[in-house]
C-alpha positions as CSV (number, residue, x, y, z in Angstrom):
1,X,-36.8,-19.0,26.4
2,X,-32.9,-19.4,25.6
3,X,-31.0,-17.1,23.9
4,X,-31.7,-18.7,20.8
5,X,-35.0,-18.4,20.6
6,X,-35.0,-14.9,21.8
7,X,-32.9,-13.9,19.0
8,X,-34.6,-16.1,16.7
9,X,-37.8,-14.1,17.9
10,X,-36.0,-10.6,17.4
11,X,-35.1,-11.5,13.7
12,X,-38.7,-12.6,13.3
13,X,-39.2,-9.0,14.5
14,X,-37.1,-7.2,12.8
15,X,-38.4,-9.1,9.5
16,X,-42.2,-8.0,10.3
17,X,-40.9,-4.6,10.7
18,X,-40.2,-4.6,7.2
19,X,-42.9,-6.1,6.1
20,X,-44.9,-3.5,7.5
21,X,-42.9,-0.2,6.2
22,X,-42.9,-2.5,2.3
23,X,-46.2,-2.5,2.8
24,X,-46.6,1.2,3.5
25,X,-44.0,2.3,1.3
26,X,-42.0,3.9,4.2
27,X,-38.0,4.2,3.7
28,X,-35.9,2.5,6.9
29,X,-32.7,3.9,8.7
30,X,-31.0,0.9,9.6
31,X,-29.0,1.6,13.1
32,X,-27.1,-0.9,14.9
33,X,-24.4,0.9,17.4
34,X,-24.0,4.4,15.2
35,X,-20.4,4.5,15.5
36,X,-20.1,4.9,11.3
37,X,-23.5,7.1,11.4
38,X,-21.4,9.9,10.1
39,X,-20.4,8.4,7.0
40,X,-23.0,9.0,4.3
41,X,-25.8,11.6,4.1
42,X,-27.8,11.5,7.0
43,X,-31.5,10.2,6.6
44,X,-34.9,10.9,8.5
45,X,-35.9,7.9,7.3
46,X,-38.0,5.6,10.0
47,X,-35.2,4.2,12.2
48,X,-35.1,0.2,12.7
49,X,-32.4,-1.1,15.0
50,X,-30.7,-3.8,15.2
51,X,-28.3,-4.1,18.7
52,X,-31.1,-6.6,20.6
53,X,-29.7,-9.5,17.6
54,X,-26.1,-10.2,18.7
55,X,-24.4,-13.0,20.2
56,X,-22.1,-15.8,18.5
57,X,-24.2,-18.0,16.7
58,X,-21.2,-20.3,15.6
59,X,-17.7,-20.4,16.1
60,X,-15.0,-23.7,15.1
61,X,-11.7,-22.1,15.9
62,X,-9.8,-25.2,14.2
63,X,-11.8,-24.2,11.0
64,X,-10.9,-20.4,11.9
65,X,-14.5,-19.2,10.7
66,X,-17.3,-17.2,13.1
67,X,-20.8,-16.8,12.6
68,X,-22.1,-13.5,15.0
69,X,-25.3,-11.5,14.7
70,X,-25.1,-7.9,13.2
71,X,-25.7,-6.3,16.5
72,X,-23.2,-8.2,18.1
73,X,-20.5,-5.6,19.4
74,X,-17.4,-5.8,17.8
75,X,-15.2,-5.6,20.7
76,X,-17.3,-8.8,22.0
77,X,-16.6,-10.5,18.9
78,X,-12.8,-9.6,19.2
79,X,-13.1,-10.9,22.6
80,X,-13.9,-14.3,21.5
81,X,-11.2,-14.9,18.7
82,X,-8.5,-13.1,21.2
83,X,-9.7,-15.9,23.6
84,X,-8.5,-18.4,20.8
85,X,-5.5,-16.1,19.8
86,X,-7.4,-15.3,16.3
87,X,-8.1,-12.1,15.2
88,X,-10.1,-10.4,11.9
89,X,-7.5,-10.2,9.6
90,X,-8.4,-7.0,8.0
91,X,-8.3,-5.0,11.2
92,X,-11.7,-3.1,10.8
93,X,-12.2,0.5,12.9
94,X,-14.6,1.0,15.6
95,X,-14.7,4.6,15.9
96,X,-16.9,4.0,18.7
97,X,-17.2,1.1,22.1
98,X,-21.0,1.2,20.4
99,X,-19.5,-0.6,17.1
100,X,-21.2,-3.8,15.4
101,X,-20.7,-6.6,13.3
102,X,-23.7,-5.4,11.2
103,X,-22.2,-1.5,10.5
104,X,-18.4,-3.0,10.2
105,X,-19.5,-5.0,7.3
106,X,-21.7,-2.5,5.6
107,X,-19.1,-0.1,6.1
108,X,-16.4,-2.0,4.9
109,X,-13.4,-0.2,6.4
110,X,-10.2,-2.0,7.0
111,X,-7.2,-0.8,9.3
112,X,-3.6,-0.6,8.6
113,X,-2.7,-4.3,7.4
114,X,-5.4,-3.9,4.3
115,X,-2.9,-4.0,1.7
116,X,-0.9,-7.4,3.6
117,X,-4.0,-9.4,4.1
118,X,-6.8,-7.9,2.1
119,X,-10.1,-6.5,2.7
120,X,-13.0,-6.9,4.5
121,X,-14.9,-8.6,1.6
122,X,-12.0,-11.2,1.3
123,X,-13.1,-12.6,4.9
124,X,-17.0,-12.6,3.7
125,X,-18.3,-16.3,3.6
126,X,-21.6,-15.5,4.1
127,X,-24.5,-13.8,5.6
128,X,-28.5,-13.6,6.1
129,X,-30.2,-10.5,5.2
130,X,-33.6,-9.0,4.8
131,X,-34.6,-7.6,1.8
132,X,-36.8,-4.6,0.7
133,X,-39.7,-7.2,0.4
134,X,-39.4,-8.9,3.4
135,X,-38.1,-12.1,2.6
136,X,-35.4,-13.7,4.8
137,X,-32.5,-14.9,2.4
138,X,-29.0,-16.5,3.0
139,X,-26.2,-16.3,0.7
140,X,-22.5,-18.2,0.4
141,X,-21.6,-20.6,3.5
142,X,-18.8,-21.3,6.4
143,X,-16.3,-22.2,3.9
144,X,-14.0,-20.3,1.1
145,X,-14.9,-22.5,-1.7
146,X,-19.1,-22.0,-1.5
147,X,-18.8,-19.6,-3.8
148,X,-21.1,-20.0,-6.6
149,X,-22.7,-17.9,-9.1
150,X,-23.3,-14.3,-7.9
151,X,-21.3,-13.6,-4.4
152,X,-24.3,-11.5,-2.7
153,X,-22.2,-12.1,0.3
154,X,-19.2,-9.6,-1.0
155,X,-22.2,-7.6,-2.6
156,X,-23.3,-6.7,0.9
157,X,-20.1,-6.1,2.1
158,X,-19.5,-2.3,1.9
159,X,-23.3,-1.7,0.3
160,X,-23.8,0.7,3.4
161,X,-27.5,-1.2,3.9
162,X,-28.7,0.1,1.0
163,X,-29.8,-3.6,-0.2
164,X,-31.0,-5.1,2.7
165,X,-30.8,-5.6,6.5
166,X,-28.1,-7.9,7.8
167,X,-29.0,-10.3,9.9
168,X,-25.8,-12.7,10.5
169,X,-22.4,-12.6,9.3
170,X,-19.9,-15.6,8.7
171,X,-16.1,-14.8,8.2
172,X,-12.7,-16.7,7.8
173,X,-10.2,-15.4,11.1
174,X,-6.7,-16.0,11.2
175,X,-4.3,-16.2,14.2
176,X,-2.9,-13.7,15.7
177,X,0.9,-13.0,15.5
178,X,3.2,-13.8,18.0
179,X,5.6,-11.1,18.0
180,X,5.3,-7.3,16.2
181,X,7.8,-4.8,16.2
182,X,7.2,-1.3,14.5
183,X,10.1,1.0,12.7
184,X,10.0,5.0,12.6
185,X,12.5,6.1,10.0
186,X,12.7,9.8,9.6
187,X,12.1,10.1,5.6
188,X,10.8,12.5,2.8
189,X,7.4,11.8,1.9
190,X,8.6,10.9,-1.4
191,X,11.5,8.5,0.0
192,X,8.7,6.7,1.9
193,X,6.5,6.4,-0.8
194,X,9.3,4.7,-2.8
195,X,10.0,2.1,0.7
196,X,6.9,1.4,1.2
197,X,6.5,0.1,-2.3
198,X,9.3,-1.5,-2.1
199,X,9.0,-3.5,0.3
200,X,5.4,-5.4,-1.2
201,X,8.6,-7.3,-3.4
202,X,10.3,-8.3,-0.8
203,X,9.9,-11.6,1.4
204,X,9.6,-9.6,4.8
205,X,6.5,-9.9,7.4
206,X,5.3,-6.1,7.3
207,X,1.8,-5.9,7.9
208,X,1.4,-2.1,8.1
209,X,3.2,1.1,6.6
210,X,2.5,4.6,6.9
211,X,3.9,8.4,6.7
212,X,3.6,11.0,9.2
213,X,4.7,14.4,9.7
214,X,8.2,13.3,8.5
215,X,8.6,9.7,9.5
216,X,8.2,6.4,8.1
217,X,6.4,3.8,10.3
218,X,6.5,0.2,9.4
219,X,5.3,-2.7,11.4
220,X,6.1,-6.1,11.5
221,X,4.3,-9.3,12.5
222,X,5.0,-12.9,12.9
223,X,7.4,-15.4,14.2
224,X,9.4,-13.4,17.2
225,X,12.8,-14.3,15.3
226,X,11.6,-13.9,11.6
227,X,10.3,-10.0,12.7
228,X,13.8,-9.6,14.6
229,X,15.9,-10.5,11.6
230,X,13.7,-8.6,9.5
231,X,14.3,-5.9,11.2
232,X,17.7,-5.9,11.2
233,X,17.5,-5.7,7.5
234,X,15.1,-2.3,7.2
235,X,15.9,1.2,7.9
236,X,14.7,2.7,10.9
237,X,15.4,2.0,14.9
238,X,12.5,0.3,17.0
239,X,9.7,2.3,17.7
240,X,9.2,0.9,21.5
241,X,10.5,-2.0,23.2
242,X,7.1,-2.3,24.0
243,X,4.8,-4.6,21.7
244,X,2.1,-3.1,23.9
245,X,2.8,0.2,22.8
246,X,3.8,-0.5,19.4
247,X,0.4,-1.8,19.2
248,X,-1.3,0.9,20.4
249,X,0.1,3.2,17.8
250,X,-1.3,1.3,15.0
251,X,-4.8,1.0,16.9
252,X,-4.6,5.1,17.2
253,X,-3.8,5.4,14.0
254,X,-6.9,2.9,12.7
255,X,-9.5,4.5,14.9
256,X,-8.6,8.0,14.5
257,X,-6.8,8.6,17.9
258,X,-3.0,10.1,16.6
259,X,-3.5,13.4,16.6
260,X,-3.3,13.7,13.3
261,X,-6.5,13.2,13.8
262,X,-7.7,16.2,16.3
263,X,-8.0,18.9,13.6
264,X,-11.2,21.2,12.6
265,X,-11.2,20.7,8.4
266,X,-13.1,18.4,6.8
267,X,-11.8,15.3,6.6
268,X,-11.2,13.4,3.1
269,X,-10.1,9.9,2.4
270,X,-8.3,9.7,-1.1
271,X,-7.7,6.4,-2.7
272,X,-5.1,6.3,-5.6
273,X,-2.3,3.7,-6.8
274,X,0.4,3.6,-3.9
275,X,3.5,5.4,-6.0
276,X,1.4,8.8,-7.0
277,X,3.0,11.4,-5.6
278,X,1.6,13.8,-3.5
279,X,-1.4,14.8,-4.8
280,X,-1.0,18.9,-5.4
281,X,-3.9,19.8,-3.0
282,X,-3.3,22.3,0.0
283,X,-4.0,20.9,3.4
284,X,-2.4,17.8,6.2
285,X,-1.9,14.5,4.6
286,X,-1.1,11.5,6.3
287,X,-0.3,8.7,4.3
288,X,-1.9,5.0,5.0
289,X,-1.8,1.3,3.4
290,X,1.6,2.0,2.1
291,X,0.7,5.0,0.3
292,X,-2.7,3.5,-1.2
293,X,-5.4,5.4,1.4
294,X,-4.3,8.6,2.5
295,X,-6.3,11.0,4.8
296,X,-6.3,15.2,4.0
297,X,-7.8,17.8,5.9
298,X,-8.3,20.4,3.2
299,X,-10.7,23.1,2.7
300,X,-10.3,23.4,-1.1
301,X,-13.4,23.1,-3.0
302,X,-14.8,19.4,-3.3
303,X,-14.7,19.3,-7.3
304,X,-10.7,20.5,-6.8
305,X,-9.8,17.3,-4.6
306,X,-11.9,14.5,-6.3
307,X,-10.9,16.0,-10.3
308,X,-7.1,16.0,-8.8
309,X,-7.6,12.3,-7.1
310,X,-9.5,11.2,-10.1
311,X,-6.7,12.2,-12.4
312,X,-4.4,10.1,-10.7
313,X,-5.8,7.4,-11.0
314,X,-8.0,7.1,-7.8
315,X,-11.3,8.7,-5.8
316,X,-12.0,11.0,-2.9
317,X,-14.6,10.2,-0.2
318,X,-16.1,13.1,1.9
319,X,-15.2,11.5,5.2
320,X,-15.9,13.8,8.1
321,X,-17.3,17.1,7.6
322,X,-20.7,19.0,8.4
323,X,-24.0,18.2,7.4
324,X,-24.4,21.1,5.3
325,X,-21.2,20.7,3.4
326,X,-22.0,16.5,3.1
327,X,-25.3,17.5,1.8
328,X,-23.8,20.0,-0.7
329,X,-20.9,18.0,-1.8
330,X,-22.4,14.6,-1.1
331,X,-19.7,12.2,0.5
332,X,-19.0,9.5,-1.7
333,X,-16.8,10.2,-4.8
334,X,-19.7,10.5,-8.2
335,X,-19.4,7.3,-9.9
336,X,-19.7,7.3,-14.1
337,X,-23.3,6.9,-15.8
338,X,-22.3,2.9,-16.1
339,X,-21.3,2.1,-12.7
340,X,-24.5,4.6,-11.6
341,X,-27.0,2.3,-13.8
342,X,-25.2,-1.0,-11.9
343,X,-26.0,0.9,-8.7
344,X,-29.8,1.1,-9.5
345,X,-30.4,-1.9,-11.1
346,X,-29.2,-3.8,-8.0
347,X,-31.0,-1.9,-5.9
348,X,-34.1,-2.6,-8.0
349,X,-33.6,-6.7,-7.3
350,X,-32.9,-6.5,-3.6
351,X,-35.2,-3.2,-2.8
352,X,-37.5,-2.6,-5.1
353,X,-39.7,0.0,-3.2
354,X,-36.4,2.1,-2.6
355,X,-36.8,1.4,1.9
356,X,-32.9,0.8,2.8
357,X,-30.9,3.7,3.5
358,X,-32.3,6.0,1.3
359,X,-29.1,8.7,-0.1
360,X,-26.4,7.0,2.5
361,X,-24.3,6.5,-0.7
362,X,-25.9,9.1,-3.7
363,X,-28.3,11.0,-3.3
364,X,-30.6,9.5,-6.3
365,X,-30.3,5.7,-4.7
């Protein structure tokens, strides 16, 4: 049997699995490589998995667009485009070596260059999925323009398999720079906030900027002499002469490895316009996406941090904490009565009998 067919077979599989819990009524965990199982309520839901269906199923690096399997790991898929010297633009964490295709899309996280070349649902062409009934669907195509009508595609992007299991995945790539050079300014978190907004005006390559315990850092990305004479422009000295390292500070940063990262609090992600100020909420902040996502370990209470991020403009996710407070709190920021009905009623057309995920994003979905 080729590898085709055996992953043909697994999908066949995985579809019957569902059949059979529709048929009993029984709610599903989906689990691919668990490295994002911390986000969300947790479930004791019937688990169904997903890691034996990986492997590319196409790939055209002229048309810069990949088709993988959602339990194909993403360092595998990474892999392949750095083989080509392409990349996924939008820089999505692992957390984990265990990481797929499958949980990066559901999860829809992006790293540091989010704000410079978008999201993950920008690089969504299209995808396969199971749905709460069994059925086998395929929504959108290989290219940006097959976008008709309803884009399930983007739908399922970030939906945390709450409306169906992902089977297959096509997204745009882009190449990868040639040259990157980061910046550390020392700076007021206020003076950075200013800079970093200033510089989405300006004609320069920065791909990333973020605030840390005092300092500004700002990368850079492109052509080796447009990053150099950029740089010469900007405040700040060169944070390495080493691209390697440079790098690697950015990849800490997205996958939770500063150590800004190795404290006991709970963990929140805020979201608000990139020139609020700092938000009056006691804890560490570090600020991300040029002042757009910024991570707080605070202990105040839960309805103190999401009124104060609401207020400005933004929301709060519950990001890493204990069970018992996730459970309490719930994780994701409370959306309005209209955006709640939007919720259900979308889960009604793709899962009817309720089987995906049941409470990874509310706890009444």
């Amino acid at each position: 049997m080729t590898s085709a067919e055996q992953n043909q077979d697994i999908g066949e599989q995985l579809q019957q699995q569902v059949a059979e819990a529709y048929s009993r009524g029984q709610p599903l965990n989906i689990c691919g490589g668990s490295s994002k199982s911390f986000l969300g309520v947790g479930s004791n839901a019937h688990p169904i998995h997903t890691t034996e269906h990986r492997g590319i199923v196409s790939y055209e690096p002229t048309e810069l667009v990949i088709t993988a399997r959602s339990g194909t790991l993403l360092s595998t898929l990474n892999r392949v485009l750095a083989d080509q010297n392409q990349m996924l633009p939008f820089e999505p964490p692992a957390y984990s070596a265990n990481a797929t295709l499958g949980g990066t899309m559901a999860c829809a996280l992006s790293g540091p260059a989010r704000p410079y070349a978008g999201a993950a649902r920008d690089y969504a062409l299209g995808c396969r999925i199971i749905n709460g009934q069994a059925q086998s669907l395929r929504f959108g195509g290989e290219v940006m323009k097959n976008v008709a009508g309803y884009d399930v595609t983007r739908l399922m992007t970030g939906a945390m398999g709450t409306l169906g299991l992902i089977l297959d995945f096509s997204l745009k790539v882009l190449p990868l720079p040639e040259y990157q050079l980061t910046l550390a300014c020392p700076s007021s978190v206020e003076d950075a906030l200013h800079k970093m907004q200033a510089l989405g005006g300006k004609s320069q390559p920065v791909t990333a900027a973020a605030w840390i315990d005092g300092t500004l850092y700002t990368r850079l990305a492109g052509a080796r002499s447009a990053v150099i004479a950029s740089a010469a422009t900007l405040d700040g000295d060169p944070l390495t002469d080493d691209p390697a390292i440079s790098a690697q500070f950015w990849t800490d940063l997205r996958e939770h490895q500063h150590k800004f990262f190795q404290q006991s609090a709970p963990l929140w992600r805020i979201s608000v316009p990139p020139l609020t100020p700092p938000l009056e909420i006691k804890g560490d902040c570090l600020y991300d996406w040029a002042g757009m996502q910024r991570w707080l370990f605070s202990t105040d209470d839960a309805a103190t941090i999401r009124s104060t991020a609401q207020s400005a403009g933004g929301h709060a996710q519950l990001f890493r904490a204990d069970d018992q407070l996730k459970a309490l709190v719930g994780v994701f920021h409370p959306p309005g009565d209209h955006l709640m009905n939007l919720h259900r009623n979308i889960k009604q057309e793709f899962d009817p009998a309720g089987l995906f995920n049941p409470s990874r994003l509310y706890a009444d979905l």
